[in-house]
C-alpha positions in Angstrom: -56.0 102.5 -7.7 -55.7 99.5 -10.0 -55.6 96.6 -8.2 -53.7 94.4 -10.3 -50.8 97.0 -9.8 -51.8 96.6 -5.7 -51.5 93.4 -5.7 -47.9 92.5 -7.7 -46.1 89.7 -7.9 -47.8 88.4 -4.9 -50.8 87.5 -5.9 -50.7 88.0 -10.0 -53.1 85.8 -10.9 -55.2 87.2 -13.8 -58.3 86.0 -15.4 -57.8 82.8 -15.7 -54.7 82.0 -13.5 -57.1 84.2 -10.7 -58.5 80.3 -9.8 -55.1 78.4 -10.4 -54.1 80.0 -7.4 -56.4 78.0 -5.5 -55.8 74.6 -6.9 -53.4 71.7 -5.9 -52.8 69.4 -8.9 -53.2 65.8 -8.6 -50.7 64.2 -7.3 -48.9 60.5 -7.2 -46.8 60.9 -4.3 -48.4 63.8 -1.3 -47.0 67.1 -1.5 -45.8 67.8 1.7 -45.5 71.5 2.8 -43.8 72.6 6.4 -46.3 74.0 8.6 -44.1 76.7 11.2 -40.7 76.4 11.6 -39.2 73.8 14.7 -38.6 77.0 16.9 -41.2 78.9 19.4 -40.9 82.3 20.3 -40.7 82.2 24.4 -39.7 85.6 24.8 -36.1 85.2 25.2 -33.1 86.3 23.0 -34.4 84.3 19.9 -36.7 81.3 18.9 -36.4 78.4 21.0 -36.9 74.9 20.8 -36.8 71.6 23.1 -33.9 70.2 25.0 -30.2 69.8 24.0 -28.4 68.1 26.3 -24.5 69.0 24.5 -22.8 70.6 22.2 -19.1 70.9 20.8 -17.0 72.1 17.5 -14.9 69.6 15.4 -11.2 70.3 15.9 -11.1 73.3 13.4 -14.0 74.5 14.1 -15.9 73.9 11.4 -18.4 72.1 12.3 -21.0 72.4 15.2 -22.6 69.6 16.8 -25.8 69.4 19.4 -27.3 66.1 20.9 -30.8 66.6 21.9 -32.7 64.8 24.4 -33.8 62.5 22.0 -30.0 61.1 21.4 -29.9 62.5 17.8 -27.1 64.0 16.8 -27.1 67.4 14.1 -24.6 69.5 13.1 -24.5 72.8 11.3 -21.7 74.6 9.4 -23.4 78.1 8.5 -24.9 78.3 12.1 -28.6 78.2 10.6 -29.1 74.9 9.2 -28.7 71.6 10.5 -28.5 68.7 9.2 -27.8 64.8 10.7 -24.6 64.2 11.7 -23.4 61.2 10.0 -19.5 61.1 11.1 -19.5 62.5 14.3 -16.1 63.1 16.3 -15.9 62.7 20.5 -16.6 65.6 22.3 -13.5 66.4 24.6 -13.5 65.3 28.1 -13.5 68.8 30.7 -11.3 68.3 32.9 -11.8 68.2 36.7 -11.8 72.1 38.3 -12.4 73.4 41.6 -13.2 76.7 42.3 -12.7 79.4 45.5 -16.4 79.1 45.6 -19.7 78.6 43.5 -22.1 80.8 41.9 -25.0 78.6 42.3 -25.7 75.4 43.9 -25.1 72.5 42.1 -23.5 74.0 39.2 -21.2 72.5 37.2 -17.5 73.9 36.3 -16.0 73.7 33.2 -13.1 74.7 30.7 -12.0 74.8 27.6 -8.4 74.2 25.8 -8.9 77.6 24.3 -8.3 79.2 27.3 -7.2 77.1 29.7 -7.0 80.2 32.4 -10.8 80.8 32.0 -13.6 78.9 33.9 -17.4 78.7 33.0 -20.4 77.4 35.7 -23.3 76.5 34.2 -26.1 76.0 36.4 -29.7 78.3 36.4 -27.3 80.7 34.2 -24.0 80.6 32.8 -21.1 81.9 34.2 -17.5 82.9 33.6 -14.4 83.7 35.7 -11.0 84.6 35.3 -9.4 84.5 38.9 -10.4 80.4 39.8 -13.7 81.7 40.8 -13.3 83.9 42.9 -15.4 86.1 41.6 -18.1 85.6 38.1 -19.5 87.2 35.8 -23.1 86.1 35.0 -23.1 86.0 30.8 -26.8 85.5 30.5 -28.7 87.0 33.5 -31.1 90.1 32.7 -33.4 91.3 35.4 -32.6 87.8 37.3 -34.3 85.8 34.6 -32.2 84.4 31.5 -32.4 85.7 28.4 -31.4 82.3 27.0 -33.9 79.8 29.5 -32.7 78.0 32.3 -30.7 75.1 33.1 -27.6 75.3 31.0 -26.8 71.6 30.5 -23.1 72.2 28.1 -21.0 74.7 26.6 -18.7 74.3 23.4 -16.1 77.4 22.8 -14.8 77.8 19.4 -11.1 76.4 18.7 -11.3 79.8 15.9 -12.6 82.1 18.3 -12.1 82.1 22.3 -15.3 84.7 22.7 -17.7 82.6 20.3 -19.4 80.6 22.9 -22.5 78.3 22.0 -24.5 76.4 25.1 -27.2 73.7 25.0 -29.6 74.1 27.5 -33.9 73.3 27.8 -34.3 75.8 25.2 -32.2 75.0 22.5 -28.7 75.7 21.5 -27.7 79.5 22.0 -23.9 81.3 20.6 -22.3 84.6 21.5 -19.8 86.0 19.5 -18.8 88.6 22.2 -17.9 86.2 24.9 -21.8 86.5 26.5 -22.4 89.7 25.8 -25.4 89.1 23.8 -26.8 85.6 22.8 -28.8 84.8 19.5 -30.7 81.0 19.1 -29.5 78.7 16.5 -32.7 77.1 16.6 -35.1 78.2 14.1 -34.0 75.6 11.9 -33.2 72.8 14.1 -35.3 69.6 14.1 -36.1 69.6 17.9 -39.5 70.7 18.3 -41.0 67.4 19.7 -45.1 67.8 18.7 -46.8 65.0 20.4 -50.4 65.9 18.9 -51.9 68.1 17.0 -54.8 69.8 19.2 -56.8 71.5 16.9 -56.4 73.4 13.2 -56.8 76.9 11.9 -60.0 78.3 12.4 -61.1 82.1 12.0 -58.7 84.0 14.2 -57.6 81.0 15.7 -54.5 79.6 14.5 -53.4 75.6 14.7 -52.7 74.7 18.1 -50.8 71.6 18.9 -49.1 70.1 21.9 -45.2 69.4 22.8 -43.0 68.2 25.1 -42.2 70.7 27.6 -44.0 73.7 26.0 -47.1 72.9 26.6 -49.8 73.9 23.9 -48.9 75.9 21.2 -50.1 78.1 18.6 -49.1 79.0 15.2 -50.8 82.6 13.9 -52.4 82.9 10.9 -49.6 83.4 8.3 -46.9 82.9 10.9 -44.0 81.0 10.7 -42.8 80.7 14.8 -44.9 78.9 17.7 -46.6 80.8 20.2 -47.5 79.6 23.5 -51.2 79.3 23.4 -53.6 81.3 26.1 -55.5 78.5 27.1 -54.4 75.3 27.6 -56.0 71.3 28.0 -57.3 72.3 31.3 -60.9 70.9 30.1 -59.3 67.7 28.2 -57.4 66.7 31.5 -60.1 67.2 33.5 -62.4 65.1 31.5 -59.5 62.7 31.4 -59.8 62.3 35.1 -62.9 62.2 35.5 -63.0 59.1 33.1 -60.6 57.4 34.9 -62.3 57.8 38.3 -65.3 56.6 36.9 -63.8 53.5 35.3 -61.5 52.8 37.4 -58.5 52.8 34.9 -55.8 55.0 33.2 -57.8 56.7 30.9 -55.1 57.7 27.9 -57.2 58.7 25.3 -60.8 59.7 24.2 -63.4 61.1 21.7 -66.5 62.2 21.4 -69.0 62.9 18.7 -72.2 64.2 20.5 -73.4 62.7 23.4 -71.0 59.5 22.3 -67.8 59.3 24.0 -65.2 56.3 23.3 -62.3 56.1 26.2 -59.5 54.2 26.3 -56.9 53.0 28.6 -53.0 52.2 29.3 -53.5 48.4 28.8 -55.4 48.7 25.8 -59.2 48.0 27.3 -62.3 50.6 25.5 -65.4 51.8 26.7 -68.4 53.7 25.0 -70.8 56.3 26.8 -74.0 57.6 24.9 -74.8 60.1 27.6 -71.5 62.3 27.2 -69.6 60.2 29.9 -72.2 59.8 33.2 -72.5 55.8 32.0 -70.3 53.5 30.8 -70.3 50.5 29.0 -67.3 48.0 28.4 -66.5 47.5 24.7 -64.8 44.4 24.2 -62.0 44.5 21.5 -61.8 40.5 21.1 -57.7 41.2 21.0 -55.7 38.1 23.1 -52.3 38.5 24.8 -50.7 41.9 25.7 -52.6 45.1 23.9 -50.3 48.1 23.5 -52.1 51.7 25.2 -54.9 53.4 23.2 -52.6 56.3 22.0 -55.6 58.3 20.1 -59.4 57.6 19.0 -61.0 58.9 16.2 -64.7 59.5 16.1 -66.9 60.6 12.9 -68.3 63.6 13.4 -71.5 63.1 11.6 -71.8 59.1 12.3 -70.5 58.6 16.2 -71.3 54.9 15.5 -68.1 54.6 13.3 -64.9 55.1 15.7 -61.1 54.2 15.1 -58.3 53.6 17.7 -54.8 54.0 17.4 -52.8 51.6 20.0 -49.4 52.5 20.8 -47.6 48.4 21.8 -47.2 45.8 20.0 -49.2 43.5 18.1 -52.5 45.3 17.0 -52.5 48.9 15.9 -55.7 49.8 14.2 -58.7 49.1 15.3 -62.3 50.1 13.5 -66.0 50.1 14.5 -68.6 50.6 12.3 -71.4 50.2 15.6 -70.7 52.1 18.4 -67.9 49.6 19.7 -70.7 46.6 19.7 -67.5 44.9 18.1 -64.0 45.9 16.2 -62.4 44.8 13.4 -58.2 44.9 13.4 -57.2 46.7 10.6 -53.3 46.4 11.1 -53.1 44.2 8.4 -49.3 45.1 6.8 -48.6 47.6 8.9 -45.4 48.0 10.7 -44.7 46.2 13.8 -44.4 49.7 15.5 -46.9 51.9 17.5 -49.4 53.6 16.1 -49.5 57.4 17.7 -52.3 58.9 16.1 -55.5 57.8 13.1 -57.8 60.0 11.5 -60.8 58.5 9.4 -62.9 59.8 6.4 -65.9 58.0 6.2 -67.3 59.5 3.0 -63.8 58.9 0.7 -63.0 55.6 2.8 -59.9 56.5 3.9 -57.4 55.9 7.4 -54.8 57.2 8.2 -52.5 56.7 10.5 -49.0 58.4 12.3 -46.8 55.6 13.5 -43.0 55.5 14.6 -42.3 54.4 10.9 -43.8 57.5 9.7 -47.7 57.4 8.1 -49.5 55.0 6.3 -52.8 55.3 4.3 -55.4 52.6 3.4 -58.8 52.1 1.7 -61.0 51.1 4.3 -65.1 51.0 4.6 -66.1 53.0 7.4 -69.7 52.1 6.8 -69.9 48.0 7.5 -68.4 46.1 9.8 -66.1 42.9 8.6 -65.3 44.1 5.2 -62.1 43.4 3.2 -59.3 43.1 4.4 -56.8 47.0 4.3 -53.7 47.2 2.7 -51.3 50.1 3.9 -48.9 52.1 2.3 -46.3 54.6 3.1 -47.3 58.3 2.1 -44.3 60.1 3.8 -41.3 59.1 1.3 -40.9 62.8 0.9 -41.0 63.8 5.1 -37.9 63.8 7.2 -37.1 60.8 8.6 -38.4 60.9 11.7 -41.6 59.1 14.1 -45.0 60.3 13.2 -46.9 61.1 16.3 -50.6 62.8 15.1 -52.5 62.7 12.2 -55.7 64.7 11.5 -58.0 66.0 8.5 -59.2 68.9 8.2 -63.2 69.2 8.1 -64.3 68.4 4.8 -61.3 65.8 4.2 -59.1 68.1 2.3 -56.0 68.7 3.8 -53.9 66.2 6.0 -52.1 67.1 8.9 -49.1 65.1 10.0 -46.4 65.8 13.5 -43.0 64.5 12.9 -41.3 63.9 16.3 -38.3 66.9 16.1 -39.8 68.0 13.0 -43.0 69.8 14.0 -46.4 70.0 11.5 -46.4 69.3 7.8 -49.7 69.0 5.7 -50.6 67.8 2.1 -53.7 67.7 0.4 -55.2 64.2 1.4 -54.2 61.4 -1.3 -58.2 60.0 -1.0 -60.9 62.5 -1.4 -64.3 62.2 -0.7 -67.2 62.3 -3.3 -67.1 65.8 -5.1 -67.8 68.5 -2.9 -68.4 72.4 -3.0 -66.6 74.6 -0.7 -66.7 78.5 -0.5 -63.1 79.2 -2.6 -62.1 82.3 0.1 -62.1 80.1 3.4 -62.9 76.1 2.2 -66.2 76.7 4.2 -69.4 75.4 3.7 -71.2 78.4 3.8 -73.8 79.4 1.6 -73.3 80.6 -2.2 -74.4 83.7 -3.3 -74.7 85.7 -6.6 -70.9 86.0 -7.9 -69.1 84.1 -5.7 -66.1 82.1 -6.6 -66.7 78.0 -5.7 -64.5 75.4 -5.3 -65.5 71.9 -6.2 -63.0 69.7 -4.4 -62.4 66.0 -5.9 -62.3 66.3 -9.3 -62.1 67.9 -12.9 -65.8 70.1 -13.5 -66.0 70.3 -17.5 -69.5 72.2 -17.5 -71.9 73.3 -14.2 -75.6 74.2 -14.6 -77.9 75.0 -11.9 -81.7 76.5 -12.3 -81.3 76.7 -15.7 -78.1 79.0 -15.5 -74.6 78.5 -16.7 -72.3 77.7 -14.0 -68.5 79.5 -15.4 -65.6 76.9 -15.3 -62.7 79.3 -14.7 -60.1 76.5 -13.7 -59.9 72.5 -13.7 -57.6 69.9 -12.9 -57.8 66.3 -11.8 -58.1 67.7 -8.1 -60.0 70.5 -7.8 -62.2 73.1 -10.2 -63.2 76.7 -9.7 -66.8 77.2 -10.8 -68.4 81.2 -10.3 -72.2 81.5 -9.6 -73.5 83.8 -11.9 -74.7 86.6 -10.7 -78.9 86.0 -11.7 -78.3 83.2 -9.1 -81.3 83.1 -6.6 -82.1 80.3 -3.5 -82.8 79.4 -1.5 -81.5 76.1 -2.9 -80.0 75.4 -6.4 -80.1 71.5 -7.6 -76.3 72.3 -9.0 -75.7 69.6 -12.1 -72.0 68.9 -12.7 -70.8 66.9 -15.5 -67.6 65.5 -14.9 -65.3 62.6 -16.9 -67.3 60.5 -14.7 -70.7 61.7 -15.9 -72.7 64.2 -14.2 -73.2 64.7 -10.5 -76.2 66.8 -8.9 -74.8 68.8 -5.8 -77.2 71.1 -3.8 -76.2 74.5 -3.3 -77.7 76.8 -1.0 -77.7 80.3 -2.3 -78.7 83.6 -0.7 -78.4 87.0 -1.8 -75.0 87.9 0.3 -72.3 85.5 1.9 -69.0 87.3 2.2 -65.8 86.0 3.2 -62.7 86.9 3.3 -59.7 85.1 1.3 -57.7 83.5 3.4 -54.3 81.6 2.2 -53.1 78.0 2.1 -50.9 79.4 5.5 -54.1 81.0 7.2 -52.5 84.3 6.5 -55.8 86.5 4.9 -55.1 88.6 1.6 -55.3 91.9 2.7 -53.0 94.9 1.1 -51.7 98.1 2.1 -53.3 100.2 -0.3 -50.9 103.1 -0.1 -47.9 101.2 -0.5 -49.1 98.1 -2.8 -47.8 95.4 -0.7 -49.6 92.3 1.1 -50.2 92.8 4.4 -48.9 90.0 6.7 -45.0 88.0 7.2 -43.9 90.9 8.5 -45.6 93.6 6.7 -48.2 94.8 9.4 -50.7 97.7 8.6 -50.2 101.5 10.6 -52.7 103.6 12.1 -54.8 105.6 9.3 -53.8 103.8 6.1 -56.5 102.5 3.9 -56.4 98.5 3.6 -58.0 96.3 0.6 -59.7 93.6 1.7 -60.3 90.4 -1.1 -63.3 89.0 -0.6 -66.1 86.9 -2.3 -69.5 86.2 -2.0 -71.0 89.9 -1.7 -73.6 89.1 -4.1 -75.1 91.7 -7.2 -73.6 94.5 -8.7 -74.4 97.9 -10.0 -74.1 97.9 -13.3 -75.0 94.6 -14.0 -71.8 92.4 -15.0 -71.9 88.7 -16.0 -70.0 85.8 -14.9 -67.2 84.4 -16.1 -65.8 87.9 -17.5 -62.7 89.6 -15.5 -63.6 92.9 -13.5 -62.8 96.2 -15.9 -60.1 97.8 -14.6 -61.9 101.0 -14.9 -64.9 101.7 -12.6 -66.0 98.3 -11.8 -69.0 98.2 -10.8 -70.1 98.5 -7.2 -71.4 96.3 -4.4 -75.2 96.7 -4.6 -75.3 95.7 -0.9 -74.5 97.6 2.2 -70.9 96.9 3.3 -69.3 97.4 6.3 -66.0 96.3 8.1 -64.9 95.9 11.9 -62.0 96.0 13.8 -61.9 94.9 17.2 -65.5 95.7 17.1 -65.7 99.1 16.1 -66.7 100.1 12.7 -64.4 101.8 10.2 -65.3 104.0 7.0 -65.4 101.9 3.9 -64.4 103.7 1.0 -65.6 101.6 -1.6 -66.8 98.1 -2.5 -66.3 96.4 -6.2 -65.3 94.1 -8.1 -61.7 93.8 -8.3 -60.5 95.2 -11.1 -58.9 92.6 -13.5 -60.3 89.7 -11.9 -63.1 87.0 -11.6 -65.2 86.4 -9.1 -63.1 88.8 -6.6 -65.0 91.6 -4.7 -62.3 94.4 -4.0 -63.2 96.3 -0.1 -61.3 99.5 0.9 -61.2 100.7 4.0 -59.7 103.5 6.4 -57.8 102.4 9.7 -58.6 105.1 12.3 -55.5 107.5 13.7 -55.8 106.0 16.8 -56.2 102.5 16.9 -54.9 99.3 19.3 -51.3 98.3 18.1 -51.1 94.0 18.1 -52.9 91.6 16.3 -56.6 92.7 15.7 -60.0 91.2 14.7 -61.1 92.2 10.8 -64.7 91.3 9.7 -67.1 92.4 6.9 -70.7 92.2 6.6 -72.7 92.2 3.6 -76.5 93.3 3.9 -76.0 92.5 7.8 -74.4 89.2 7.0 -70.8 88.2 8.6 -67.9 87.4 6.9 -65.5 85.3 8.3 -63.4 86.7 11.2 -59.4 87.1 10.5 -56.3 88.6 11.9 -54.9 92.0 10.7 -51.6 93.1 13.2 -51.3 96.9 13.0 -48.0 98.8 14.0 -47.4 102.0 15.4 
C-alpha cells in the first residue's frame, strides 16, 4: 500500500513540505495554541468543570447565564460556547416555599414562574415535585450517586420550555431537555477550569499533568482533548513539603531542587538553600525590607543548581534571581506589574524569564550566569490569551515550547519568543537522542543554509528563521560527528553523536503519535482507535541503513522502497507482534514506514507501543485499541 494514499489529507506533506510539518515560523507576537479543552471527564453524564455557583435565562430565553465561584459572569446562546457577559440582567428572586417535608437535609426549595405548581430541592441531588412535596422525584440520582456531581447550588428553567432545566452545581453547569430525564454538561467550552500549576509536561506515555482547584491532579492523554484525573497524585511533593516545614520551622509554600540542591520557601517571603537534598539547611537572605509577599514557585536550572529564580506572590518584589546558590539575590521586578507573580521559569542558555502573574505573562532578557547585571525590562507576551490571571509558567526541556495556565482558561503553549543557541533535537520526539544513518534532525533556533559533518553533506530539506530540518546521510558513522552549520550568522560546530540505529517514533505537536490504520487509511488517534487484528503503520525515524542503498535528501520511491537493513521489532504492552515490513516510506524523506499485525486477541484501552531497532528502543507511546 502506498503510503502517501495511507496517510491523506492528514499528514500530506511530500518531499519537501514532509519537514514544514515540523516547523513553527518566526514569530513577532507568540502563537498561542489551547492545550485541552476547560472540561475533565469525571465519569458523570458529560465533561465537567469547576464550581458554578448560579445560573438563569434572560426573560426570552435567549440567553443563558452562569456565575462561577470566581464571580465571573458567561453566557451562552447556542448552549456550547460561552462567552463574557457584558450586559447582564438580575436573576429573579425564588420565592419563599415550604414543603409537607424534605428530601434531604438542608436542601433548599425552589420554583420557577414557569410553573408555578411545580417545586424543585436541590441539595446532594436535585429534586422535583408536583403535590407541595409530598412526595419527589429524584431527577439526577443513578445507583445513589449523581450522574451530574453533587451539591446542586441553583437551577434556571427555560421561560421557552418548562422541561429544559439547566443547574449549577461543583461540577459545572448541566441542562435536561426532558424535565431530568437525562442530563448533558454545557461545560466543555466554558472557561472554569481553574489550573493552579502546571505539574509536569508530556513525556513518553505520560501525558501533561497539572493541578486544579478541587480536582486534584490531572492528566491530559497524548492527543486528547478532555482532562483525566491522574493515578498518582502530589503525595511525594506534600510530603516533602512537610517535612521542610518541620525542619524549618515555617510554612514551607514552595520548593525546587536540582540534584542534591534544594531552595524552599515560605508564606512570609523568607528562603533557604540545602546541598544535601534537604537534611541541612541554610538561611538565604533576600536583602528585601518591609512586608515580602509568599514564595508562590522557585525555579532551579537543571544543569547549574547555583542559578535559581523565585516567584513571590504579595506586593512589592516579584522576581527574584540568583546566580550562586542563594549566597545573594538580585530583584528583577523591575517594570513589572504591581500584581503577584504565580509562577517563573528560567532558560539559562537563551537568557530568558518568564513569568505568570495576575496581569497575565511577561518575558525579559536576563543573564542567568552573573550576578548584578543589567537591569530587566519586561514585556507582555499574552496580547493574544484570554483575559484572564496567569498562574504557572514552564519550558519544556530544551527551551522550546512555553507552557502557560490561565486561571478559568486551562493550558496554552507557544513556541518560546527567546531561544537558546542553535540546538539539534531528534525531529520524531524533540529528544536528544542520538543520530543515526537517515534520520530526520531538527536544528532549533535558527535558519541552516548548508550542514557538513565528517566530510559528508548534511541535506537541508526545510528552513525558516526558527527552525531547520537537516537528514543525516545515510554513510553517517560515530560515534561522534563534529557537525559544521553555516548559518546567516556564520557557521556553528554542533556535536552529534551518531550510532548505527536510534528509532523513534513521531509524535505530534498534541503528543498524539502518527500511527495509521492501514486497512482503512486513516490516522489513528481523536477518536479513531485501532481493533484487534488490523495491521498499524507506524512513522518512525532513526532506523539507520537500508537495503538497497538510497541517498539522502531524495524522497522514498513509491515502489519497493528499500528495506530496514536492521532487525525490527514492535511491542505492545510487552508482548511482541509480527512486523510485516520495515522501509522507507514511500514518497517521503527521512521517514522509515513500520507495519505491523495487532493480535485477535488483545487488551482493549489505551496500550504501550514501542519499536526496537538492532535491540535499541524507541520511544514508548500510546496506541488505544477497541473492540
Amino acid at each position: 500500500m502506498c503510503l502517501k494514499a495511507t496517510i491523506g489529507s492528514a499528514v500530506r506533506l511530500g518531499a519537501a513540505t514532509l519537514a514544514c510539518a515540523f516547523l513553527i515560523s518566526a514569530q513577532i507576537r507568540p502563537d498561542w495554541r489551547k492545550i485541552g479543552s476547560s472540561s475533565v471527564d469525571l465519569n458523570l453524564a458529560s465533561p465537567a468543570t469547576g464550581p458554578v455557583d448560579a445560573v438563569w435565562f434572560s426573560a426570552d430565553g435567549a440567553q443563558l447565564y452562569a456565575r462561577t465561584r470566581s464571580g465571573r459572569i458567561f453566557e451562552t446562546a447556542d448552549f456550547e460556547t460561552w462567552t463574557t457577559a457584558v450586559s447582564v440582567p438580575n436573576p429573579a428572586s425564588p420565592p419563599a416555599l415550604t414543603a409537607a417535608r424534605l428530601p434531604e437535609r438542608s436542601a433548599r426549595l425552589t420554583a420557577t414562574a414557569v410553573n408555578p405548581a411545580r417545586m424543585y430541592a436541590l441539595g446532594r441531588q436535585l429534586f422535583r415535585s408536583d403535590d407541595g412535596g409530598s412526595s419527589w422525584t429524584d431527577l439526577t440520582a443513578y445507583r445513589s450517586q449523581s450522574v451530574i456531581g453533587e451539591s446542586q447550588h441553583s437551577l434556571a428553567v427555560s421561560p421557552r420550555d418548562a422541561d429544559q432545566l439547566v443547574v449549577a452545581n461543583d461540577y459545572g453547569v448541566w441542562r435536561s431537555m426532558d424535565g431530568g430525564l437525562s442530563w448533558a454538561g454545557l461545560n466543555q467550552f466554558l472557561p472554569n477550569l481553574t489550573v493552579r500549576r502546571v505539574v509536569s509536561l508530556p513525556s513518553g506515555l505520560a501525558g501533561m499533568r497539572v493541578e486544579a482547584d478541587g480536582l486534584g491532579i490531572l492528566e491530559l492523554p497524548p492527543g486528547g482533548s478532555v482532562w483525566l484525573p491522574a493515578a498518582a497524585g502530589l503525595e511525594g511533593e506534600a510530603a516533602s513539603r512537610r517535612q521542610y516545614s518541620a525542619a524549618l520551622g515555617a510554612d514551607i509554600t514552595a520548593f525546587g531542587s536540582s540534584g542534591q540542591t534544594v531552595y524552599a520557601g515560605s508564606s512570609d517571603g523568607r528562603l533557604w538553600v540545602s546541598f544535601d537534598s534537604g537534611i541541612s539547611w541554610r538561611p538565604s537572605p533576600t536583602g528585601l525590607t518591609g512586608a515580602v509577599g509568599p514564595v508562590g514557585r522557585i525555579f532551579v536550572d537543571q544543569s547549574e543548581p547555583r542559578v535559581a529564580l523565585v516567584a513571590l506572590a504579595g506586593e512589592g518584589a516579584h522576581v527574584l534571581r540568583t546566580t550562586n546558590s542563594g549566597i545573594f539575590w538580585d530583584n528583577l521586578t523591575s517594570n513589572l506589574p504591581d500584581v503577584p507573580a504565580r509562577g517563573v521559569a528560567g532558560d539559562r542558555l537563551a537568557s530568558a524569564v518568564y513569568v505568570a502573574t495576575d496581569k497575565g505573562v511577561f518575558y525579559a532578557r536576563a543573564d542567568l550566569d552573573n550576578p548584578g547585571s543589567a537591569a530587566v525590562s519586561w514585556a507582555s507576551i499574552s496580547d493574544q490569551l484570554p483575559s484572564a490571571g496567569a498562574t504557572d509558567v514552564r519550558l519544556d526541556a530544551i527551551g522550546y515550547q512555553l507552557y502557560v495556565a490561565l486561571d478559568g482558561y486551562g493550558v496554552y503553549a507557544t513556541p518560546a519568543p527567546r531561544r537558546p543557541p542553535l540546538r539539534v533535537v531528534n525531529a520524531a520526539d524533540y529528544s536528544l537522542r542520538a543520530a543515526a544513518p537517515g534520520s530526520l534532525l531538527s536544528v532549533i533556533g535558527g535558519r541552516v543554509d548548508s550542514a557538513q559533518g565528517g566530510g559528508l553533506n548534511y541535506p537541508v530539506l526545510a528552513a525558516s528563521d526558527d527552525e531547520s530540518q537537516i537528514q543525516v546521510p545515510f554513510e553517517a558513522a560515530g560515534p561522534n560527528v563534529p557537525l559544521a552549520l553555516q548559518t546567516r550568522e556564520g557557521q556553528v560546530a554542533v556535536p552529534l553523536p551518531v550510532q548505527p540505529v536510534s528509532p523513534a517514533i513521531f509524535v505530534g505537536r498534541d503528543g498524539a503519535p502518527m500511527l495509521l490504520d492501514a486497512d482503512r487509511g486513516l490516522m489513528l488517534g481523536g477518536g479513531n482507535a485501532a481493533h484487534a487484528n488490523s495491521r498499524i503503520q507506524i512513522l518512525a525515524t532513526g532506523l539507520g541503513r537500508v537495503n538497497p542503498y538510497w541517498p539522502a535528501g531524495v524522497a522514498a520511491p513509491l515502489e519497493n522502497p528499500p528495506a530496514v537493513a536492521a532487525s525490527i521489532k514492535a511491542y505492545l504492552n510487552g508482548e511482541q507482534l509480527a512486523v510485516t515490513r520495515a522501509t522507507l516510506a514511500p514518497g517521503y524523506i527521512g521517514f522509515y514506514l513500520i507495519e505491523t499485525q495487532l493480535p485477535a486477541v488483545v487488551n482493549f484501552g489505551a496500550s504501550e507501543l514501542y519499536v526496537t531497532a538492532g535491540g535499541q528502543e524507541s520511544n514508548h507511546v500510546q496506541l488505544v485499541v477497541e473492540p
